[in-house]
MDTraj code that builds the backbone (N, CA, C; nanometers):
import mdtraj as md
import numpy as np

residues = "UNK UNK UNK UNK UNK UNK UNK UNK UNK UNK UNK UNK UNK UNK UNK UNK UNK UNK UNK UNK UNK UNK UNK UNK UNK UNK UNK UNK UNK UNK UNK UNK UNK UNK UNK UNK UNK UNK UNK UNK UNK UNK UNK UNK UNK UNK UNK UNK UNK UNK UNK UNK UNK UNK UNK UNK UNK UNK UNK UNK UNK UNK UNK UNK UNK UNK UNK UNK UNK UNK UNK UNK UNK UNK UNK UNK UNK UNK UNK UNK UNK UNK UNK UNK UNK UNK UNK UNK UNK UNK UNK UNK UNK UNK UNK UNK UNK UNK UNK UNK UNK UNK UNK UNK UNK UNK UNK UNK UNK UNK UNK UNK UNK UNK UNK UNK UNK UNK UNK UNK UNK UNK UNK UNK UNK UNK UNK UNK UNK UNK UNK UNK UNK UNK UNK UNK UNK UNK UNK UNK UNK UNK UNK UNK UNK UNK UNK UNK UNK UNK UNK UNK UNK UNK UNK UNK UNK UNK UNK UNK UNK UNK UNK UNK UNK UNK UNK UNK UNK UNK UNK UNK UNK UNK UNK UNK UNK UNK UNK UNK UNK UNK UNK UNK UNK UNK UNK UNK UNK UNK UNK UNK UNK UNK UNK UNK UNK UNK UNK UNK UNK UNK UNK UNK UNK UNK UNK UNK UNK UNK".split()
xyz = np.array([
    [10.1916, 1.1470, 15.9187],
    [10.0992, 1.0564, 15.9867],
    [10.1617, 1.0054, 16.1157],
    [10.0871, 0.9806, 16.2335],
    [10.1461, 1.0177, 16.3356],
    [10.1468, 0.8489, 16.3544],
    [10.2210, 0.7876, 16.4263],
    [10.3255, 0.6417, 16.4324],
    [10.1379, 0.5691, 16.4962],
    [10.0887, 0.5567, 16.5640],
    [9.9997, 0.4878, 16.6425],
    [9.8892, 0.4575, 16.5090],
    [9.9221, 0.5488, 16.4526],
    [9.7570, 0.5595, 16.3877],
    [9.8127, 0.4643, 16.2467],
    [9.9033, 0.4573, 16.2023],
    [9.9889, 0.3830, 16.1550],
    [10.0103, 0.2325, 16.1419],
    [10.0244, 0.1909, 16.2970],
    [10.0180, 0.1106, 16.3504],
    [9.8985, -0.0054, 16.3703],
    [9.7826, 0.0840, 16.3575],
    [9.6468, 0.0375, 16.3525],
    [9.6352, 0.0079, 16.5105],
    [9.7194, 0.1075, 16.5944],
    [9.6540, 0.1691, 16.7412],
    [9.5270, 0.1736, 16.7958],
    [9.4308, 0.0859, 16.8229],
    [9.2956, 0.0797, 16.8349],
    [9.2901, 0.2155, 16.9629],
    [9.3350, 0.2297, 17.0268],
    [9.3623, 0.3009, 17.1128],
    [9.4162, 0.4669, 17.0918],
    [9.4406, 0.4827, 16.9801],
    [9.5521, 0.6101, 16.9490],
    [9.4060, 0.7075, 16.8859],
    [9.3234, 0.6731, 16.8579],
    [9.1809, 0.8231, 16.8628],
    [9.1648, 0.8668, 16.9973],
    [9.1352, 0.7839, 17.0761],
    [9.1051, 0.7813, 17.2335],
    [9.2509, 0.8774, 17.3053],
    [9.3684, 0.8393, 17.3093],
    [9.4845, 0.9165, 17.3432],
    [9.5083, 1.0368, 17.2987],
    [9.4523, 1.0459, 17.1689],
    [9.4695, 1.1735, 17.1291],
    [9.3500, 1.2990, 17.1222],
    [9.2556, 1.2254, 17.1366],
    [9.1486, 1.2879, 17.2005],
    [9.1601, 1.3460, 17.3642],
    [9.2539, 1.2813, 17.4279],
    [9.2669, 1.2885, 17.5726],
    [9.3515, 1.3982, 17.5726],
    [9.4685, 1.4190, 17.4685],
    [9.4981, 1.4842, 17.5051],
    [9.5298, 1.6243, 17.4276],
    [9.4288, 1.6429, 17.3192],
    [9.3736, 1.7582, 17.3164],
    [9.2616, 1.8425, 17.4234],
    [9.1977, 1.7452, 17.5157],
    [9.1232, 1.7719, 17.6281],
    [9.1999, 1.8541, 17.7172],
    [9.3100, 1.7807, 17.7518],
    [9.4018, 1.8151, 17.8191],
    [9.4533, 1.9258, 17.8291],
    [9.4802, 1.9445, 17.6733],
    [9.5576, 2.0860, 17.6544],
    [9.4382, 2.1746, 17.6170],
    [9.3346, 2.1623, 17.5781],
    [9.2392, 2.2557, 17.5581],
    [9.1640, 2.3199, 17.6684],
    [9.1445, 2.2276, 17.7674],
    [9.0851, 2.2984, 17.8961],
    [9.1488, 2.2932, 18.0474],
    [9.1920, 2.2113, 18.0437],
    [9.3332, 2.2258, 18.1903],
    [9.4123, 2.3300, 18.1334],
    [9.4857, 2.2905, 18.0324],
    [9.5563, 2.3815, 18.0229],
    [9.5517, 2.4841, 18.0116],
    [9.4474, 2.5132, 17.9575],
    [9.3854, 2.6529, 17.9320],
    [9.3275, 2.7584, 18.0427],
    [9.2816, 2.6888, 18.1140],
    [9.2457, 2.7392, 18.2238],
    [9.3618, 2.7377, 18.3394],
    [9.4538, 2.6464, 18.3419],
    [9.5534, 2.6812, 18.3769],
    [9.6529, 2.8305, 18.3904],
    [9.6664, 2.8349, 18.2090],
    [9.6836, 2.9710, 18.1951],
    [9.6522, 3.0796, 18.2097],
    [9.5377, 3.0551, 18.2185],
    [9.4625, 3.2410, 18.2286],
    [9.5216, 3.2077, 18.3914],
    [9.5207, 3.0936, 18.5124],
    [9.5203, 3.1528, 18.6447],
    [9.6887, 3.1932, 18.6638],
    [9.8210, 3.1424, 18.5775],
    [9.9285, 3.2016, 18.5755],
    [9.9414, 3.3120, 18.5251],
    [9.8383, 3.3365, 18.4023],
    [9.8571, 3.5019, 18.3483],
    [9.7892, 3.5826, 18.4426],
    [9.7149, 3.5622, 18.5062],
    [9.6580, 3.6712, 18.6222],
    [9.7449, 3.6359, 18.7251],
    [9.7996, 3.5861, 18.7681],
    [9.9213, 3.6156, 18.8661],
    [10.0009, 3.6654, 18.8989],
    [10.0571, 3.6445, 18.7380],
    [10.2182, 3.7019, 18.6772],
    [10.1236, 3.8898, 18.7000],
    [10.0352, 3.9039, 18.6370],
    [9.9923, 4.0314, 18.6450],
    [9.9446, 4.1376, 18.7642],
    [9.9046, 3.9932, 18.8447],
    [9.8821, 4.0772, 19.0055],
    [10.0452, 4.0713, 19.0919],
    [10.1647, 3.9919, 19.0166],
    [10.3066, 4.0173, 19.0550],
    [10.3308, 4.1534, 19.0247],
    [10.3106, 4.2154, 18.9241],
    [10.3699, 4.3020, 18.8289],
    [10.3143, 4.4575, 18.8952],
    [10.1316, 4.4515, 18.9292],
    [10.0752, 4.5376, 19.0157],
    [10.0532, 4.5102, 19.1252],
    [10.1090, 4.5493, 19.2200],
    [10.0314, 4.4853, 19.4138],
    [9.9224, 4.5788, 19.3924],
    [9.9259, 4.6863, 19.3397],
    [9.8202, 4.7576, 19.3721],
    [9.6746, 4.6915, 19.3087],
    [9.7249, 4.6028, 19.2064],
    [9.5629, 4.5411, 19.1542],
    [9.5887, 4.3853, 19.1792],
    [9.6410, 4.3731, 19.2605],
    [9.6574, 4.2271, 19.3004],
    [9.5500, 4.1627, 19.2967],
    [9.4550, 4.1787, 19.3761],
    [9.3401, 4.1449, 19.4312],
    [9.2321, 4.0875, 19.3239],
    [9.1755, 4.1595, 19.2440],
    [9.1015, 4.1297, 19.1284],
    [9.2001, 4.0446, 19.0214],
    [9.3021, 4.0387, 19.0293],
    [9.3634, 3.9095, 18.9490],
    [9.3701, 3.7718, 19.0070],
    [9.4186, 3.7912, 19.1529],
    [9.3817, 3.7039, 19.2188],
    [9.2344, 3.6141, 19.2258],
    [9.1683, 3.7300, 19.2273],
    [9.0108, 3.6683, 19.2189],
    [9.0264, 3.5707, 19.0667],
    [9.0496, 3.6060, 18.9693],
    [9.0256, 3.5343, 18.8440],
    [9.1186, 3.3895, 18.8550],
    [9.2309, 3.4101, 18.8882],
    [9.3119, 3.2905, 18.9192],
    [9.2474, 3.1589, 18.9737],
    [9.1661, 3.2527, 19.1134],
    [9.1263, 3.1456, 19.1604],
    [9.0148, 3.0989, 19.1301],
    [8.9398, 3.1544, 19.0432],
    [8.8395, 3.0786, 18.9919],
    [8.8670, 3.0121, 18.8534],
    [8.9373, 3.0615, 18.7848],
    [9.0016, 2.9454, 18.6951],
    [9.0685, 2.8188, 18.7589],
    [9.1684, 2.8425, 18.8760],
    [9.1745, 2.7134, 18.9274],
    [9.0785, 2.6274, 18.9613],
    [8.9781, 2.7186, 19.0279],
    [8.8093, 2.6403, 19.0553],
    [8.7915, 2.5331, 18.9568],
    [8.8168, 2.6128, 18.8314],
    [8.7323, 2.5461, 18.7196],
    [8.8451, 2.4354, 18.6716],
    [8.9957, 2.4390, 18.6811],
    [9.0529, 2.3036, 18.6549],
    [9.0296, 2.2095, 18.7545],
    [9.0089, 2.2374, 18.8460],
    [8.9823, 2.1300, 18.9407],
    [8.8546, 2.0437, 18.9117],
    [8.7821, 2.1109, 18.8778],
    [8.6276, 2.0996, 18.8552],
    [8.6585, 1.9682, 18.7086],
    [8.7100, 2.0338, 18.6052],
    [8.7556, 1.9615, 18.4917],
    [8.8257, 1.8227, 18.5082],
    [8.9185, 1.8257, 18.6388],
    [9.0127, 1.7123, 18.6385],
    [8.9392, 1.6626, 18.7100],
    [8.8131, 1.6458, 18.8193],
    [8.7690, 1.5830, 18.8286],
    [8.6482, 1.4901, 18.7179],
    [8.6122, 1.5655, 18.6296],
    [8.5323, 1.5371, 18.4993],
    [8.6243, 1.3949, 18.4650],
    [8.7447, 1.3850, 18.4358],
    [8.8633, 1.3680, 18.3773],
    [8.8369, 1.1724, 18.4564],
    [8.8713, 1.2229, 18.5858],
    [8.9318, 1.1064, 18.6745],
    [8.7473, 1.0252, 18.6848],
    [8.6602, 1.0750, 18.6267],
    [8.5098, 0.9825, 18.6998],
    [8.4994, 0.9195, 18.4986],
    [8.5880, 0.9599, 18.4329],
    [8.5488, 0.9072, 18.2849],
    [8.3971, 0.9762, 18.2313],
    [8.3720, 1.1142, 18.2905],
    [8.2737, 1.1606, 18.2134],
    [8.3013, 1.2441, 18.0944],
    [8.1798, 1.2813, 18.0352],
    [8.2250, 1.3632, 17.9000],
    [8.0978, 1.4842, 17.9141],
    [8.1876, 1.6114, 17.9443],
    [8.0987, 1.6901, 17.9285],
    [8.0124, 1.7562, 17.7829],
    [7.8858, 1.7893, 17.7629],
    [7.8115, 1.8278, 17.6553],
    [7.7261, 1.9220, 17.6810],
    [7.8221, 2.0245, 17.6568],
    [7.7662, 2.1708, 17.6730],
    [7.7569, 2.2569, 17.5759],
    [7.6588, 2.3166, 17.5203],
    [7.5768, 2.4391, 17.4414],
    [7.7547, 2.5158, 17.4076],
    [7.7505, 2.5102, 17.2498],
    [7.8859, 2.6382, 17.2488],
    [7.8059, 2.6909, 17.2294],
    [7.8420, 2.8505, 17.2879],
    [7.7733, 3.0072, 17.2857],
    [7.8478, 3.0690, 17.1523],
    [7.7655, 3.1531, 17.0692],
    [7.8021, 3.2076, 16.9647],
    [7.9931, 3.2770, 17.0031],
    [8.0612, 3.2214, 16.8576],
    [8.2212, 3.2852, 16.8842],
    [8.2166, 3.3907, 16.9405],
    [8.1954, 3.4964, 16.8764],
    [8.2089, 3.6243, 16.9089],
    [8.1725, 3.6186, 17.1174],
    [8.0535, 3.5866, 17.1271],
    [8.0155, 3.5977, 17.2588],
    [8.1325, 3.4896, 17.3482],
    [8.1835, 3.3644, 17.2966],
    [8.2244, 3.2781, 17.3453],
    [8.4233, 3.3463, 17.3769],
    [8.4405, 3.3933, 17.2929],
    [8.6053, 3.4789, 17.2586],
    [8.6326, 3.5890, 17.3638],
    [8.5174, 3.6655, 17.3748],
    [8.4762, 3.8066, 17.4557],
    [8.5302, 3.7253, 17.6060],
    [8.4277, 3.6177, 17.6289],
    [8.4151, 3.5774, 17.7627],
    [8.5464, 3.5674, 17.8100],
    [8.6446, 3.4612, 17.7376],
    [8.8039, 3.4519, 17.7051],
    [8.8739, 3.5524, 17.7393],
    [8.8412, 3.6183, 17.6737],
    [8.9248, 3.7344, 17.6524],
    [8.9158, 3.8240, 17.8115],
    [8.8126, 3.8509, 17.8399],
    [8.8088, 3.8958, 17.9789],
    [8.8633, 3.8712, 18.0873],
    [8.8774, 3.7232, 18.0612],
    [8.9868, 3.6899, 18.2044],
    [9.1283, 3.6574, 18.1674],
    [9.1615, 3.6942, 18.0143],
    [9.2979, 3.7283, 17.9743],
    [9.3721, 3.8745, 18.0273],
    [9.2580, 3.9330, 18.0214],
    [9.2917, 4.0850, 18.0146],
    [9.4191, 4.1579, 17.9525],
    [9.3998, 4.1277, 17.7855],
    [9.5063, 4.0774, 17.6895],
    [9.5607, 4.3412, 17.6829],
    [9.6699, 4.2803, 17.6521],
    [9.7019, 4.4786, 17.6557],
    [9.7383, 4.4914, 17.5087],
    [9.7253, 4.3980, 17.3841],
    [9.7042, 4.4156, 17.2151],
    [9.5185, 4.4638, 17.2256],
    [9.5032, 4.5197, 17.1576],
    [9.3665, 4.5508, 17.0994],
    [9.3088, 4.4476, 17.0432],
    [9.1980, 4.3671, 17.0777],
    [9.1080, 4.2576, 16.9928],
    [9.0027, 4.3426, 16.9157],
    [8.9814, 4.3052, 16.7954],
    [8.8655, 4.3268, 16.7244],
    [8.8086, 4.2000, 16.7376],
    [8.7063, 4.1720, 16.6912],
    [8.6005, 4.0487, 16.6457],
    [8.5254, 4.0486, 16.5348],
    [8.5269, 4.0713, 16.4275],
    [8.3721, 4.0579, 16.3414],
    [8.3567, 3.9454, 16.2648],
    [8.2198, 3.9165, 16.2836],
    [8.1395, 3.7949, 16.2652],
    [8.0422, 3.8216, 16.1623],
    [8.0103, 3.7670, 16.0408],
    [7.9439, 3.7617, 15.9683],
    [7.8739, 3.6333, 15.9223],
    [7.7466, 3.6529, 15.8335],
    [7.6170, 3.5296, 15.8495],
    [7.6154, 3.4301, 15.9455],
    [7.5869, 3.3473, 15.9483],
    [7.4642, 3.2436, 16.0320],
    [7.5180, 3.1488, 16.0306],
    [7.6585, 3.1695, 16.1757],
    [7.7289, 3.0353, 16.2517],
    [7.6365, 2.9270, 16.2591],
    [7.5283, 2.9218, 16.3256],
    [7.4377, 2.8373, 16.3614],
    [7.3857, 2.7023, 16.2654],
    [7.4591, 2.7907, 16.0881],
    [7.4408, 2.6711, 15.9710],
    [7.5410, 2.5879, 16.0057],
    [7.6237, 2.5906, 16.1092],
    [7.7466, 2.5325, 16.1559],
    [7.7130, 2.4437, 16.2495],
    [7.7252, 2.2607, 16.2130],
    [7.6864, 2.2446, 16.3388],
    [7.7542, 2.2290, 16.4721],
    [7.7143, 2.1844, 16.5821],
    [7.7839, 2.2011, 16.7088],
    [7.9140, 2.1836, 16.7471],
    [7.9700, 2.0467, 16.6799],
    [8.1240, 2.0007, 16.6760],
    [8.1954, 2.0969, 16.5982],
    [8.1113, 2.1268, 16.4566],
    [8.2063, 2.2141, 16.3785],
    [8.2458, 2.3758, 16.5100],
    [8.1458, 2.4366, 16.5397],
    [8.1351, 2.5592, 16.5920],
    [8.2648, 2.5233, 16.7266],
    [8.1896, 2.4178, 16.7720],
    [8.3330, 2.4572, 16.9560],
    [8.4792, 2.4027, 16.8955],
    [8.5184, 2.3204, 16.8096],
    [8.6182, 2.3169, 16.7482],
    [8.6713, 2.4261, 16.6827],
    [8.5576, 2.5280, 16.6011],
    [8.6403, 2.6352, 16.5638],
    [8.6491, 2.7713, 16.6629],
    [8.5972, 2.6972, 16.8196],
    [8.6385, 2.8262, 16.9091],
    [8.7332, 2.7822, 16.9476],
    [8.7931, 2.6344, 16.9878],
    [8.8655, 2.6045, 17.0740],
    [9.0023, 2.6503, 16.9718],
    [9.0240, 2.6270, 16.8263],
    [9.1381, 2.6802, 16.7441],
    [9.1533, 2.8113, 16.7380],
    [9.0351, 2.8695, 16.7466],
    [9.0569, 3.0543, 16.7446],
    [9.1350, 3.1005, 16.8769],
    [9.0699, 3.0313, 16.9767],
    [9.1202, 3.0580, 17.1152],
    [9.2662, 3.0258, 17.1646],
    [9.3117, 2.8935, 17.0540],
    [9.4251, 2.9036, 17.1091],
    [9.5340, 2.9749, 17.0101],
    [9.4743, 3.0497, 16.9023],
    [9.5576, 3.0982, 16.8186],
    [9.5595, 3.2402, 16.8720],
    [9.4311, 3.2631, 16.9678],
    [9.4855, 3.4264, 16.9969],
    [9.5518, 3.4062, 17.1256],
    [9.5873, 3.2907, 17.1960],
    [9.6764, 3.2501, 17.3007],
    [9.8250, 3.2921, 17.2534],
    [9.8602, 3.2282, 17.1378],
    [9.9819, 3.2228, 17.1017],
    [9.9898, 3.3887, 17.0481],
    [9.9031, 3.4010, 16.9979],
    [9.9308, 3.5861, 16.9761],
    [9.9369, 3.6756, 17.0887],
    [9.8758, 3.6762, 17.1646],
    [9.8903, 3.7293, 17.3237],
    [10.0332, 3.6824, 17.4073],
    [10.0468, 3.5373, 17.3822],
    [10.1588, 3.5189, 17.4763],
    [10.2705, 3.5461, 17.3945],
    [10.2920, 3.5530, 17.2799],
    [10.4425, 3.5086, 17.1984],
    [10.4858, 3.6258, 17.0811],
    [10.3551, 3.6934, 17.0374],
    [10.4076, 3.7603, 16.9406],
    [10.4005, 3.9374, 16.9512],
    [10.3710, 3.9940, 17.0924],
    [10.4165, 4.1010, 17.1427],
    [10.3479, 4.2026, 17.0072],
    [10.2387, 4.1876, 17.0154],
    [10.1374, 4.2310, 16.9144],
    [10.0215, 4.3501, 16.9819],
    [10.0280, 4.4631, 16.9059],
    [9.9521, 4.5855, 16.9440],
    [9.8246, 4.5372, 16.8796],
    [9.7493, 4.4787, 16.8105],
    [9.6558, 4.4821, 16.7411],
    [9.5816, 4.3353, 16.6982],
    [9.5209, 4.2544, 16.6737],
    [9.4847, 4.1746, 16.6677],
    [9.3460, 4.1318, 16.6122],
    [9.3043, 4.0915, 16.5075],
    [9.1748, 4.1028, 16.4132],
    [9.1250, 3.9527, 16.3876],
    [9.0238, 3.9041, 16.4461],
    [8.9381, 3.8359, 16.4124],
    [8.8358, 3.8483, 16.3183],
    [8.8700, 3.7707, 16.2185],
    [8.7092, 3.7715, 16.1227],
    [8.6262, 3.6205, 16.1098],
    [8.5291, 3.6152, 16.1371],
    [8.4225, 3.4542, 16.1030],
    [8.3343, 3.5100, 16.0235],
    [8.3548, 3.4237, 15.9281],
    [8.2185, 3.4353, 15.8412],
    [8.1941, 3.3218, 15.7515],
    [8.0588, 3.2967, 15.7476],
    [7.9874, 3.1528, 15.7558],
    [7.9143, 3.1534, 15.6067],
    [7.9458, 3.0935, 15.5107],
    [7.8388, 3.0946, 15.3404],
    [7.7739, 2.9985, 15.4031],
    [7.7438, 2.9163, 15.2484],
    [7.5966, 2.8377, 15.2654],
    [7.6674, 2.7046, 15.2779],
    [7.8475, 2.6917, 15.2262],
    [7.8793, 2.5579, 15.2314],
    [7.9947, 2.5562, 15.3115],
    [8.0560, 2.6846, 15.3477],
    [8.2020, 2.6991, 15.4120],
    [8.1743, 2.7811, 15.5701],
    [8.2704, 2.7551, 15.6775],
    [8.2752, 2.8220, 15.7990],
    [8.4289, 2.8982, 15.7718],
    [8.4701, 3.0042, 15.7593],
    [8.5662, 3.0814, 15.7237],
    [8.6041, 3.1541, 15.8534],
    [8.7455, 3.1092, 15.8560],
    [8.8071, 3.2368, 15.9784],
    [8.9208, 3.2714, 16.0141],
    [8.9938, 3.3554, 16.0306],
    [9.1254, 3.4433, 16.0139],
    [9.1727, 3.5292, 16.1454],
    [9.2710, 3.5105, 16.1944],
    [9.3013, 3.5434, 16.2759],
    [9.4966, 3.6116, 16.2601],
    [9.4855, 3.7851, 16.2445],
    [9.5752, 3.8182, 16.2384],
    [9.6186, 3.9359, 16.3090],
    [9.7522, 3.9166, 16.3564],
    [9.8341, 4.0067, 16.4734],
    [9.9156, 4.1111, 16.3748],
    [9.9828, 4.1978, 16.4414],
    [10.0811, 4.2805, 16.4046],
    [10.1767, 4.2115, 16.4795],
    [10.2509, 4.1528, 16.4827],
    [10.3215, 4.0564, 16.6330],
    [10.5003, 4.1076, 16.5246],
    [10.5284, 4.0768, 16.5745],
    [10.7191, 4.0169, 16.5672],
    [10.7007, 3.9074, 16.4544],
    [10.6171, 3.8316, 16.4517],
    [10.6404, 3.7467, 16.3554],
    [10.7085, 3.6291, 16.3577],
    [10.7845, 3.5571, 16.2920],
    [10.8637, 3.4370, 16.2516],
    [10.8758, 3.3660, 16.1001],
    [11.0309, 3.2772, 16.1028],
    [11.0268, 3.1725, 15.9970],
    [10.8908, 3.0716, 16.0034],
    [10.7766, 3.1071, 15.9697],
    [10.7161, 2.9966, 15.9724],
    [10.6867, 2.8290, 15.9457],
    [10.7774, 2.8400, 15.7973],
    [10.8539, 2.7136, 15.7469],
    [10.9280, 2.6518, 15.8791],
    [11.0105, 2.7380, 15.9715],
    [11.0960, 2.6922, 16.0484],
    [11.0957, 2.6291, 16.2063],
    [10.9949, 2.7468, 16.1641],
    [10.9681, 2.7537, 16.3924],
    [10.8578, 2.7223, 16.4309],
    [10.7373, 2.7092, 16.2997],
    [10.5992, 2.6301, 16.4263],
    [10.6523, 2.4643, 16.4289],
    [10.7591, 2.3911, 16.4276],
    [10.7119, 2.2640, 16.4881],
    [10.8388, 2.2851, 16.6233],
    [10.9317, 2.3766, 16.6124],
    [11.0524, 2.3861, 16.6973],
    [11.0198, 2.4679, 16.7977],
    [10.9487, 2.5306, 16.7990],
    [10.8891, 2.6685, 16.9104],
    [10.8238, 2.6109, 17.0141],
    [10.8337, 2.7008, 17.1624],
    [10.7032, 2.6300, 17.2537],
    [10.6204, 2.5975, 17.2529],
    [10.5438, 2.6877, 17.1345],
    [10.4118, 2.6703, 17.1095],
    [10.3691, 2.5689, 16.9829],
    [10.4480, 2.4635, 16.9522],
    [10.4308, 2.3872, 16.8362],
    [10.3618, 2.3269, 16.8713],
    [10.3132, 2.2309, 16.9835],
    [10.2055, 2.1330, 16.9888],
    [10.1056, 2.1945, 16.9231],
    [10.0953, 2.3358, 17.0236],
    [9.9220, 2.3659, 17.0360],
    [9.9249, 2.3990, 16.8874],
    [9.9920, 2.4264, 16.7831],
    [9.9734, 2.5094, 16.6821],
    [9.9496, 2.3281, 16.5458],
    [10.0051, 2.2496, 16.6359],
    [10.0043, 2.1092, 16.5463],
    [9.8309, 2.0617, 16.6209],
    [9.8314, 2.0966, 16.6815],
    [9.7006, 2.0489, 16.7850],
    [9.5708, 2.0747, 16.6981],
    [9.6255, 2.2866, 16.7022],
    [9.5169, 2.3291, 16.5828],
    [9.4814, 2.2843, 16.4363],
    [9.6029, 2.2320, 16.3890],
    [9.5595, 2.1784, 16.2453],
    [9.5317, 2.0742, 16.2885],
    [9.5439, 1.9356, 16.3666],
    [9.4725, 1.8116, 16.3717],
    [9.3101, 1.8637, 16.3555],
    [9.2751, 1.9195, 16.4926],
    [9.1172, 1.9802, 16.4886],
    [9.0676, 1.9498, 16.3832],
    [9.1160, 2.0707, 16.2845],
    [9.0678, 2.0828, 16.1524],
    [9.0518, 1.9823, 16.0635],
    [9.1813, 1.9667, 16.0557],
    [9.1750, 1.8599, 15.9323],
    [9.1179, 1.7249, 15.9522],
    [9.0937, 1.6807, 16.1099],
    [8.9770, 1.5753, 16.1525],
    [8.8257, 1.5962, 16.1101],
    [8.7839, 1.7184, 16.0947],
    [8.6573, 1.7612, 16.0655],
    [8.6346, 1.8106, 15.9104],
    [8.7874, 1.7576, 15.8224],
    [8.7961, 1.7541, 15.6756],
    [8.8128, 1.9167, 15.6532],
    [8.8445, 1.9431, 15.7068],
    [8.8846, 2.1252, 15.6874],
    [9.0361, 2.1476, 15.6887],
    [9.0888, 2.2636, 15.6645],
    [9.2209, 2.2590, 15.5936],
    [9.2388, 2.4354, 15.7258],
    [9.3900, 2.4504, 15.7390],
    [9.4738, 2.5795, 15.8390],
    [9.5394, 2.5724, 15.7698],
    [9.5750, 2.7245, 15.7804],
    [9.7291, 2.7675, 15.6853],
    [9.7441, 2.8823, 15.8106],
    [9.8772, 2.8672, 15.7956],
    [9.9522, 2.9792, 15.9233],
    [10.1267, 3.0081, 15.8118],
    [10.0858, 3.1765, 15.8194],
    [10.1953, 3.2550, 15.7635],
    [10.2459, 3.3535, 15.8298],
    [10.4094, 3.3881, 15.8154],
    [10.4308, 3.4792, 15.8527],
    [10.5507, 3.5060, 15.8328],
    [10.6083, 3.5974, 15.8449],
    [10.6969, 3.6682, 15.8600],
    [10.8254, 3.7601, 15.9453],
    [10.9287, 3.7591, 16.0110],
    [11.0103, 3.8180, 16.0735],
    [10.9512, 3.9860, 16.0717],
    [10.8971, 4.0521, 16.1999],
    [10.8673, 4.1909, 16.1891],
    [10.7276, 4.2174, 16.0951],
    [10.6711, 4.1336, 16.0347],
    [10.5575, 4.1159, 15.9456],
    [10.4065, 4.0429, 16.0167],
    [10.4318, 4.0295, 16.1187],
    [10.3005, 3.9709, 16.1937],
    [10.2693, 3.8271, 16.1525],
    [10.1554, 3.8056, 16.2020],
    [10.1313, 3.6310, 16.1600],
    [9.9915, 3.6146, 16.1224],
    [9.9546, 3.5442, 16.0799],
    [9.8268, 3.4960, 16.0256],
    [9.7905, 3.3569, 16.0485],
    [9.6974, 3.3109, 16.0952],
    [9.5897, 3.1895, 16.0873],
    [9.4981, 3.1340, 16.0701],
    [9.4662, 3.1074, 15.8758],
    [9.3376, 3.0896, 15.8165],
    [9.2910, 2.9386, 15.8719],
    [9.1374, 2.9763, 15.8643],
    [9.0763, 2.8146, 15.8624],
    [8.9673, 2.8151, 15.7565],
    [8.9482, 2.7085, 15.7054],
    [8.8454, 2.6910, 15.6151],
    [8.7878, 2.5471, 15.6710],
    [8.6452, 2.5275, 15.7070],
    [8.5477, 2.4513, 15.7196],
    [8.4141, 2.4236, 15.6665],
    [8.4199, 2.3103, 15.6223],
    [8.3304, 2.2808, 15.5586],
    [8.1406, 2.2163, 15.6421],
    [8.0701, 2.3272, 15.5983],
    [7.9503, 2.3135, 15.7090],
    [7.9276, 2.1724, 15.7496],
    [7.9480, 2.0944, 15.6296],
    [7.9121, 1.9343, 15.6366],
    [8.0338, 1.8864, 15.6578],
    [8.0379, 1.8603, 15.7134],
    [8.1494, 1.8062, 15.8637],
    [8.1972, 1.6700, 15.8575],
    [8.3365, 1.6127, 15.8655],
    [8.3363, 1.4660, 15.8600],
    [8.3655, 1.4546, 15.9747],
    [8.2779, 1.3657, 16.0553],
    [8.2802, 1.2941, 16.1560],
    [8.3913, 1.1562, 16.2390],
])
top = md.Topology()
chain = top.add_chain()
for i, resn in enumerate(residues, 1):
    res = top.add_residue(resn, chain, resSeq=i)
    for name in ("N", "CA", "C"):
        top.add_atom(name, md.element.get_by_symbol(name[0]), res)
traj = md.Trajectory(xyz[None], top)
């Protein structure tokens, strides 16, 4: 339990809301405009079209941090995962193979549940793209009548998982992803293994705690 909330922090939902914002869409968009950089470094010959993506992801943090500094809150339509991941994925221009499959009727999902479980998918195939040097990569969603179900697994390098998601670079975002969840009464499990790839289940419950 994290010290503020503890404390009876009237303030510590609000901070930590800020700064999952933070890291979910600055940062995020951040990244894709350093990963198309690093990639138009690597080719001069395709410079150009990476460049283009950079700079319109920067477009779009700018756009965000101004959202940020006027105290608004944007409320925008999530687009079905599958369609919403694709979009992602395009201006990753990730060189592991993505699958996607999606099964029954996200839509019994409602809105908070659904962009919460893109914004955790998204940053779990972040950390698989950036960290675990993975040929292959498998998304599955699939939605019953009382659960939102979804799995996300690499062929990657792997790790002590016991050891290294709170010590690793990527520990916030991976502590970030289970807050999500478990705010909306849903439960993550992340496994793995040295040379054995990694895994990142979620289980959500359609009826959602608020």
């Amino acid at each position: 339990m994290e010290l503020g909330r503890q404390n009876g922090d009237p303030g510590w939902s609000e901070r930590r809301r800020l700064a999952r914002w933070l890291h979910d869409e600055l940062g995020n968009t951040l990244a894709v405009a350093l990963h198309r950089i690093e990639l138009g470094e690597g080719d001069l010959s395709r410079a150009a079209p990476h460049l283009a993506v950079a700079r319109k992801a920067l477009g779009e943090a700018a756009r965000e941090n101004q959202i940020l500094i006027g105290a608004l809150h944007r409320s925008s339509h999530t687009p079905p995962v599958r369609e919403a991941l694709q979009h992602w994925l395009a201006d990753m221009e990730p060189q592991a193979l993505v699958t996607i499959k999606v099964t029954g009727d996200e839509t019994l999902a409602p809105e908070l549940c659904r962009r919460e479980l893109f914004l955790v998918l998204r940053e779990a195939l972040r950390n698989c793209l950036t960290h675990a040097g993975a040929e292959r990569i498998e998304v599955t969603v699939r939605t019953t009548r009382r659960w939102l179900y979804a799995r996300v697994q690499d062929d990657g390098v792997g790790f002590v998982a016991e050891r290294d998601v709170g010590e690793t670079s990527g520990g916030h975002g991976l502590q970030g992803m289970e807050g999500r969840i478990e705010d909306l009464g849903g439960r993550l499990r992340i496994g793995s293994n040295p040379g054995e790839g990694t895994y990142v289940e979620i289980h959500l419950p359609l009826s959602v705690r608020i």
